[in-house]
N, C-alpha and C positions, 0 to 999 in steps of 0.2 A: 725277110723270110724268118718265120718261125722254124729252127732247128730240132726236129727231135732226136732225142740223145735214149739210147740203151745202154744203159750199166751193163756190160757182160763180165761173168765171173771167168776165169781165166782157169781155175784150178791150182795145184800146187805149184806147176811149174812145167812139169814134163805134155808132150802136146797130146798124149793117148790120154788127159785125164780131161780134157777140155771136152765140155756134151758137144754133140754136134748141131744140136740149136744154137749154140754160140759162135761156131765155125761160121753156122749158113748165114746169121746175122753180121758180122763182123767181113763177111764178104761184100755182103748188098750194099754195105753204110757207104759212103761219099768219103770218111775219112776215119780214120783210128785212133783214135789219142793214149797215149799212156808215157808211163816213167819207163826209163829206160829199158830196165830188167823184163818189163813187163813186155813191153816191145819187142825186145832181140831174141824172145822168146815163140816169137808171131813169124819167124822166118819161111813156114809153108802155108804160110794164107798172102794171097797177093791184095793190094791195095793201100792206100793215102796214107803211111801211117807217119803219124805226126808226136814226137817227144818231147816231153813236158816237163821241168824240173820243179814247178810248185802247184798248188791246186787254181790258183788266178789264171794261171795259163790256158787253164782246162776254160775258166766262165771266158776268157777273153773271147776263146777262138768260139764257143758256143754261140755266144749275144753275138757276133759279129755277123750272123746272118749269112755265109760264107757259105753253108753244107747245109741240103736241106735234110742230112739224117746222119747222125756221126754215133761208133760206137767209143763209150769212155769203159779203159779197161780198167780190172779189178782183180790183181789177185787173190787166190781163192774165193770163197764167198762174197760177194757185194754189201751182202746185209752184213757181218760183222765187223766192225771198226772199220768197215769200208768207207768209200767214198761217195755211198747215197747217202746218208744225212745229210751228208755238206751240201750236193746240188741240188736237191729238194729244201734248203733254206734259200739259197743264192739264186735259184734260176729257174721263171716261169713257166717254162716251156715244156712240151710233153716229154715226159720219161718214162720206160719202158726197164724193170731190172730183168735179166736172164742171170738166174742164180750158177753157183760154180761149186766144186769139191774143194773144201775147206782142207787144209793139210790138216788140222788136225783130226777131221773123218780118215785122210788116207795113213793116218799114223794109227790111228784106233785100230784099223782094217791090219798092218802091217804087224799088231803086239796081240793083234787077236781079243781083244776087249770089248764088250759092248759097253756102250755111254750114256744109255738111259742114267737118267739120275743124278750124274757128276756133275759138277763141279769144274764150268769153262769160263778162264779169264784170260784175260791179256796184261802182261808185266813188260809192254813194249812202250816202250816210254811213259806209263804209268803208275801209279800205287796201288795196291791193293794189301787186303790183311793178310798175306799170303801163310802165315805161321798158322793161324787159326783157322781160316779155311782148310785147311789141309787136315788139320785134325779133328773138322767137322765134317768129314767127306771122304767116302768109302774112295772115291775116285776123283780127284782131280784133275785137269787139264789145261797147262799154261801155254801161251807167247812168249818167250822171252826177247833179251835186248842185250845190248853188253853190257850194262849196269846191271841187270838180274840176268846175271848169267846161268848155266844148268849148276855149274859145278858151286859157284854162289849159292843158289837153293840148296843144293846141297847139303853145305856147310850148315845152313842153319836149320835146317834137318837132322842133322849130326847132334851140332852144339844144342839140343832141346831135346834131342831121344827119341826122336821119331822115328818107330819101328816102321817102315815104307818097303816098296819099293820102286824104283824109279828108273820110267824107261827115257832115251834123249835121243828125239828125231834129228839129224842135220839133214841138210839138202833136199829136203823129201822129193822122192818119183826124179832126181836128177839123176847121171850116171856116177856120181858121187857120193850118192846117198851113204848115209849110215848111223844106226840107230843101236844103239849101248844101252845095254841094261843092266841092274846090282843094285846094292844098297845105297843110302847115300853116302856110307863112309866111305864105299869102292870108287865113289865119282867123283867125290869133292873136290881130289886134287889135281883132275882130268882136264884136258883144255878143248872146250870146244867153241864153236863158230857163234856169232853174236845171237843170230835169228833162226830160234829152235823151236820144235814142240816137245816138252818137257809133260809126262803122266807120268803124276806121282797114285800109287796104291796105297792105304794106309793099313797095314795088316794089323789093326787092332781092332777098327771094323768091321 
């Protein structure tokens, strides 16, 4: 049996952010697959749902011809450093993406910004030129990680004079939520959660 597989985007986190083309899909499927978080997040949708702690897990249970239609979840948007690149290399089979609200749309929405134009990276386990970007870019928009932490940016924000200002999503749409904003010298020496969304403003632009 040829499995088809729906990428659905899940949204930030909280379930009023989830489209309800993603609900109606994620009900119909045979089975759910996602990582943990993404999972215990799916608590008011009933059906198969199955947790995965690496992406093989995801092709095992795919090729294995088990489910003839499974949704793979995806928080926030699917298309960004999501998990459809990967199964459009590894795996034949029909896919279907149902797109999601990217937290850093619902952080955009929460500091009141539009985001024509900026300047959207991820420093989530990656490199980027982040000093220069920043100061090529009326607006910026980061991922970060515990390694590029807010308060990290920050600092080298600080240490280079970077007149900004910079707002720092935690938890988005959770009942934890909380989102700080000031310069980077007010935040530099602030502690926050590993996995943020970080908009810097460059008020020189």
């Amino acid at each position: 049996m040829n499995t088809k597989v729906f990428i659905v985007g899940i949204g930030p986190g909280n379930k009023d952010y989830i489209l309800p083309k993603a609900a109606v899909v994620m009900k119909r499927s045979q089975a759910i697959l996602g990582f943990e978080r993404a999972v215990d997040s799916l608590d008011f949708i009933e059906g198969n749902k199955i947790k995965v702690r690496k992406l093989t897990d995801i092709l095992d249970i795919l090729q294995s011809g088990k489910y003839e239609s499974v949704s793979v979840t995806a928080s926030g948007d699917p298309l960004y450093y999501g998990i459809t690149e990967y199964l459009k290399k590894n795996y034949d089979g029909d896919i279907e993406v149902i797109p999601g609200i990217s937290s850093f749309q619902y952080m955009m929405a929460k500091v009141k910004l539009s985001w024509q134009g900026s300047f959207l990276g991820s420093l989530h386990g990656r490199e980027e030129d982040f000093l220069g970007i920043v100061k090529e870019n009326r607006i910026s928009i980061w991922f970060t990680d515990k390694k590029h932490s807010p308060d990290y940016l920050c600092s080298i924000l600080e240490e280079n004079a970077v007149d900004a200002v910079v707002h720092v999503g935690e938890n988005l749409s959770y009942e934890d939520e909380k989102i700080t904003s000031g310069s980077a010298a007010e935040l530099k020496d602030k502690d926050f959660g590993g996995l943020c969304v970080v908009v810097i403003q460059n008020k020189t632009l």
